[in-house]
C-alpha positions as CSV (number, residue, x, y, z in Angstrom):
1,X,0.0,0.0,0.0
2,X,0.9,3.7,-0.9
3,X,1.7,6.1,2.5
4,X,2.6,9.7,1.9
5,X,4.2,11.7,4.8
6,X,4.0,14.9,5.4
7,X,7.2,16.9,7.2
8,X,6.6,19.2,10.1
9,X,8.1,23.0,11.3
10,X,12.0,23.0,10.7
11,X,12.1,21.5,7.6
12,X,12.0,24.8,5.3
13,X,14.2,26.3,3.1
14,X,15.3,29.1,1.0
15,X,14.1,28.5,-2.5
16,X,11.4,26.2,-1.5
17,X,8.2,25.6,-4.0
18,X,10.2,27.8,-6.6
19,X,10.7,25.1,-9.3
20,X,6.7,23.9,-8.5
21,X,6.1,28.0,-9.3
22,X,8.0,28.2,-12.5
23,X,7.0,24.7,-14.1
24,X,3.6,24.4,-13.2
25,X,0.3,26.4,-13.9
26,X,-1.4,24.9,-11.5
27,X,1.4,25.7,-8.8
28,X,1.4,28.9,-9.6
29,X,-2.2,29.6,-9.0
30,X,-2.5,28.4,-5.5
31,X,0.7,29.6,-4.5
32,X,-1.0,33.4,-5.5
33,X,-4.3,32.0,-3.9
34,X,-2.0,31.7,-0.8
35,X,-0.5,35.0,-1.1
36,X,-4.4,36.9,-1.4
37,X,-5.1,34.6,1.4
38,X,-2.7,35.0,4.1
39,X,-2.7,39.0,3.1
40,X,1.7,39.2,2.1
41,X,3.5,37.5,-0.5
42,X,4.8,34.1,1.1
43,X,5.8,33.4,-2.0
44,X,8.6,35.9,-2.4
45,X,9.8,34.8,1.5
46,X,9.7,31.1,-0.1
47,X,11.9,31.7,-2.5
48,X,14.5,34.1,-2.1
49,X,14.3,34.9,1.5
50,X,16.7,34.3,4.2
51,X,16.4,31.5,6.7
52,X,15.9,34.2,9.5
53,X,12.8,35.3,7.2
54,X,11.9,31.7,6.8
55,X,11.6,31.1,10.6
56,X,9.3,33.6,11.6
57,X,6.5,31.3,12.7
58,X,3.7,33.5,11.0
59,X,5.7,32.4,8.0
60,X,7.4,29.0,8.8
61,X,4.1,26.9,9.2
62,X,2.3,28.4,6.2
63,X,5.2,28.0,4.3
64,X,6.5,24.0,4.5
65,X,2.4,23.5,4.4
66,X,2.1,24.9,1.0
67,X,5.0,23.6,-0.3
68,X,4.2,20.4,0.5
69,X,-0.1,20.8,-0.3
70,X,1.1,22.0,-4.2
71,X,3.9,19.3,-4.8
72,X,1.0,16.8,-4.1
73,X,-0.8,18.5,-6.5
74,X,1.2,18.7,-9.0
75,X,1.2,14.6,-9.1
76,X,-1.3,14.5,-10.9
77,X,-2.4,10.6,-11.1
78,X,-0.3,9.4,-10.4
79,X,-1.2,11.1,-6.3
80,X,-3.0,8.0,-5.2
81,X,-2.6,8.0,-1.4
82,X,-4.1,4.8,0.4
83,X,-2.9,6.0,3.8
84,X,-1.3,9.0,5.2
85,X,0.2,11.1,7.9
86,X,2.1,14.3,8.9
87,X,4.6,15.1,11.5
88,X,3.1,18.1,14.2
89,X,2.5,20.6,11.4
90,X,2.4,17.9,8.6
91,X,-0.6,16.9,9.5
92,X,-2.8,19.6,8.0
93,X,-0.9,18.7,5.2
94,X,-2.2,15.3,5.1
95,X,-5.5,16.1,5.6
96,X,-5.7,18.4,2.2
97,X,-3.8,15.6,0.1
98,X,-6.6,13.3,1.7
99,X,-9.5,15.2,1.2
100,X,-10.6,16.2,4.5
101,X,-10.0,19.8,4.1
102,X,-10.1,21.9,1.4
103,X,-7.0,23.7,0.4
104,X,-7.7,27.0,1.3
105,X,-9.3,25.8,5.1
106,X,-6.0,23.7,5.6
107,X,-4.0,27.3,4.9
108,X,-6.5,29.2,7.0
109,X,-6.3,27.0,9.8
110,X,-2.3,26.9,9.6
111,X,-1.6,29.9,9.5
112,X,-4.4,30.8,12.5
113,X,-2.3,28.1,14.3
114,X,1.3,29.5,13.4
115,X,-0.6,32.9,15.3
116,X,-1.9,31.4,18.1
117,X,1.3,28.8,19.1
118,X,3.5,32.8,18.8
119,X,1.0,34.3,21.3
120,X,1.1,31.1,23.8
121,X,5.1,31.0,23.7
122,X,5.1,34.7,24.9
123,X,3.3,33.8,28.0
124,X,5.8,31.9,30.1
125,X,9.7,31.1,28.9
126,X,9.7,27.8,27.4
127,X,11.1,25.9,25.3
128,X,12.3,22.3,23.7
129,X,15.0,19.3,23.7
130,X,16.4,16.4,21.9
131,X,17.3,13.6,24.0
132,X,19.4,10.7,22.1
133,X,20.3,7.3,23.1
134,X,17.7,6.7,25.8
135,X,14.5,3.9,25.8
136,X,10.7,6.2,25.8
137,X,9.7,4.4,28.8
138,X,13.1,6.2,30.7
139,X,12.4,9.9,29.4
140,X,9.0,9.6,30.5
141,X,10.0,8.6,33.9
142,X,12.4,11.3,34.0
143,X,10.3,13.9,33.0
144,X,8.2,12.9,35.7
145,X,10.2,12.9,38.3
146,X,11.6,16.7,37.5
147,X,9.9,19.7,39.4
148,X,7.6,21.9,36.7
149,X,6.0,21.4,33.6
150,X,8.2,18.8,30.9
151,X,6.4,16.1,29.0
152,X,7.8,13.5,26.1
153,X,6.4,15.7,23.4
154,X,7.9,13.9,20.0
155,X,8.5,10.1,19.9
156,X,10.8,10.4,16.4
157,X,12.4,7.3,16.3
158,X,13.5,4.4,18.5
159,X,16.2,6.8,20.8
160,X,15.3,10.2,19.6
161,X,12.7,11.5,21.8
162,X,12.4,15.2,22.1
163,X,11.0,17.5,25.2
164,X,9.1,20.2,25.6
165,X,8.0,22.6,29.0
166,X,9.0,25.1,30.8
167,X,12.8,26.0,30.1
168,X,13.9,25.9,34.0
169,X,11.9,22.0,33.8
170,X,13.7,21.1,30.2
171,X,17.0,22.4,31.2
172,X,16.7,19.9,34.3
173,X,16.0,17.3,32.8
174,X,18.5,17.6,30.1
175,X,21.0,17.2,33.4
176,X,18.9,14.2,35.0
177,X,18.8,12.5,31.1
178,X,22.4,12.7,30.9
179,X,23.4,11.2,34.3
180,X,20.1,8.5,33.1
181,X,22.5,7.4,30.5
182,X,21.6,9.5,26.9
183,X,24.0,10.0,24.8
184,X,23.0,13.5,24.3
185,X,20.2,16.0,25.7
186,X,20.4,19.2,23.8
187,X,18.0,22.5,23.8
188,X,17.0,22.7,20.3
189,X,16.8,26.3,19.2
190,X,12.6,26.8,19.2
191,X,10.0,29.6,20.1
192,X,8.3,27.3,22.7
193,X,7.4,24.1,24.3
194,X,5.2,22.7,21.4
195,X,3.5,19.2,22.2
196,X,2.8,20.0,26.0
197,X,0.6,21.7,28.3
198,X,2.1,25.2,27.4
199,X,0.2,24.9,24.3
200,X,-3.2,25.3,26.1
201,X,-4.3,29.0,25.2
202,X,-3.1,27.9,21.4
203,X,-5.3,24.7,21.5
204,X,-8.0,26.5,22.8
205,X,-8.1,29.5,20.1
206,X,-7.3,27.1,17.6
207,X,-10.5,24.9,18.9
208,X,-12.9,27.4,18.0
209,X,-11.3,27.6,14.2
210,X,-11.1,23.9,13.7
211,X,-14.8,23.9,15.0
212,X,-16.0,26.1,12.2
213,X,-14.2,24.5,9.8
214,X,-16.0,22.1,7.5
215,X,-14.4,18.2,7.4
216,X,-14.8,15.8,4.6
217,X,-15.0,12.0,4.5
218,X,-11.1,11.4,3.6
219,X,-10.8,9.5,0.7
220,X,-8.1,7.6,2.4
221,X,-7.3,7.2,6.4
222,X,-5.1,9.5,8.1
223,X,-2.9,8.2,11.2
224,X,-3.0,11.1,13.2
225,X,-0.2,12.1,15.8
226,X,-2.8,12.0,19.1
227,X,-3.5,7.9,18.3
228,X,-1.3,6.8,15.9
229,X,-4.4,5.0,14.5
230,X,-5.8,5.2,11.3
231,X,-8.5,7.4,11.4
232,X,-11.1,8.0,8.7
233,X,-14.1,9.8,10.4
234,X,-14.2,13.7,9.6
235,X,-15.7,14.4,13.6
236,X,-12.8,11.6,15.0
237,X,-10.1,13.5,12.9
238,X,-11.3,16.9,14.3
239,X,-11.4,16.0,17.5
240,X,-8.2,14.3,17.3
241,X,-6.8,17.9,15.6
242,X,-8.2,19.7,18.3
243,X,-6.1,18.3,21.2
244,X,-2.7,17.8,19.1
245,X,-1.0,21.1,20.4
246,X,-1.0,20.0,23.9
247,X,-0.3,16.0,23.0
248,X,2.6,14.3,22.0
249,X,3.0,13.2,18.7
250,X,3.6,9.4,18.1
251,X,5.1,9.1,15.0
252,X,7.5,6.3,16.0
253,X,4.1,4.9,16.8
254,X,2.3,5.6,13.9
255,X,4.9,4.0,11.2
256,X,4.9,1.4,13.1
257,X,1.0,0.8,12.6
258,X,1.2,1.8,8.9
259,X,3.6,-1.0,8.6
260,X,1.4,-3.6,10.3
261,X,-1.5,-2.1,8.1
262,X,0.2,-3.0,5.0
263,X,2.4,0.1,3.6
264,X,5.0,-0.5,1.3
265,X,6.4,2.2,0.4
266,X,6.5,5.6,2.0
267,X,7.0,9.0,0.1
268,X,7.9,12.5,1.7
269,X,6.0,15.1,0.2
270,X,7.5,18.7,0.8
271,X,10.5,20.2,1.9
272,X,13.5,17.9,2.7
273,X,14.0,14.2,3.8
274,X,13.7,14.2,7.5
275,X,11.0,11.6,7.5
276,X,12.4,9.4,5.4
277,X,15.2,9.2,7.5
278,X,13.0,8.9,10.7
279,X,11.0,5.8,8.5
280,X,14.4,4.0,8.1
281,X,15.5,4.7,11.5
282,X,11.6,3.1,13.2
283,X,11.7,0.2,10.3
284,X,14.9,-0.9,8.0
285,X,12.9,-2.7,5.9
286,X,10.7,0.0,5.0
287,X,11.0,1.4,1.2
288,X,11.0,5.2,1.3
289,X,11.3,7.7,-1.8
290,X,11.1,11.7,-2.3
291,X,8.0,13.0,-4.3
């Protein structure tokens, strides 16, 4: 079975979506749909702005989503997705190529949450870390023993699990991690603790927009980062949506499940390889390629 995967924030660059622009007639319309939409010319950050540019989040999340919305279609026929899923940000992604949103909600509804995660970073200093070498089950009981607010917020890989709370919190348990064994615990250089209870204000403004959003049947299921299940039903997938920005996303968990649900080959779609990497890093067996 065909997956398609969907990268997250962080995987942008300088350039991005400008060959999709300049080749394809279809490209270039929703890229300048996406422009009127978001009210400034994305576009021109896309493709010759500089990575400072590229990582404001107002433009970041808007940014890998489109780039990775229009490659998929651009494929033409040969896009014929019988499972999918998205990393954190990715997952929007996945959910236009699938047909539960329409392209223009999916941008709406990115860029409200790119907004909303910028306002709930500004409230209390927080922040994010990688930790490498170390089984889930011993971050987790780490992060639970450590004063404050720090949660397992990304399961990447089998030994690459990554943070998130308050900085004082992550910075301690960088220290306990180490002394636990990991090989490495390093802050990453983010605006906030995504994937943790931080996110609350941003879950609960983005709530109210996913609400009043309307949700297709997909044409194909989508494992979502909250279950790492394959979910199909438009209310389920909202739902699901909704409490994302506070939950940790399983995507260790999730390619595992596609793999016991029969994918054979998975393909990146957007900006850079990380996922395929993660894929071969979860499963050596499993056939990855680049759309």
């Amino acid at each position: 079975m065909k997956a398609y995967v969907f990268p997250g924030q962080g995987a942008q660059f300088t350039g991005m979506g400008k060959d999709l622009y300049e080749n394809s007639a279809l490209a270039k319309e929703l890229f300048e749909k996406a422009n009127e939409i978001l009210g400034f010319r994305i576009t021109d950050i896309m493709f010759e702005g500089t990575a400072e540019e590229l990582k404001e989040t107002k433009v970041t999340q808007p940014a890998v989503f489109l780039h990775s919305v229009v490659l998929a279609k651009t494929l033409g026929e040969d896009f014929k997705p019988e499972m999918v899923a998205g990393h954190s940000l990715g997952e929007f992604s996945a959910l236009v190529a699938n047909g539960t949103l329409s392209f223009e909600d999916g941008l709406k509804l990115v860029s409200q949450r790119a907004l909303a995660m910028q306002k709930a970073c500004e409230i209390t200093p927080s922040t994010m870390a990688a930790v490498l070498g170390l089984a889930d089950n011993i971050v987790e009981e780490v992060c639970a023993s450590i004063d404050g607010i720090v949660v397992a917020a990304n399961y990447n890989c089998p030994g690459q699990l990554v943070i998130s709370g308050e900085t004082s919190a992550v910075e301690k348990a960088c220290e306990a991690m180490k002394a636990a064994g990991a090989k490495r615990a390093l802050i990453l250089p983010v605006g906030g603790a995504f994937h943790s209870p931080m996110m609350e204000p941003a879950r609960e403004e983005l709530a109210a927009a996913i609400e009043a959003t309307t949700f297709s049947t997909p044409i194909c299921p989508v494992y979502q980062n909250v279950t790492a299940n394959a979910v199909s039903d438009a209310n389920e997938i909202k739902k699901n949506l909704i409490i994302q920005l506070t939950a940790p996303v399983k995507w260790t968990q999730s390619v595992q499940q596609m793999i016991a649900d029969g994918a054979t080959l998975f393909t990146e779609v957007g900006p850079g390889k990380v996922l395929a990497g993660l894929i071969n890093k979860i499963d050596k067996e499993a056939a990855t390629a680049n759309a």
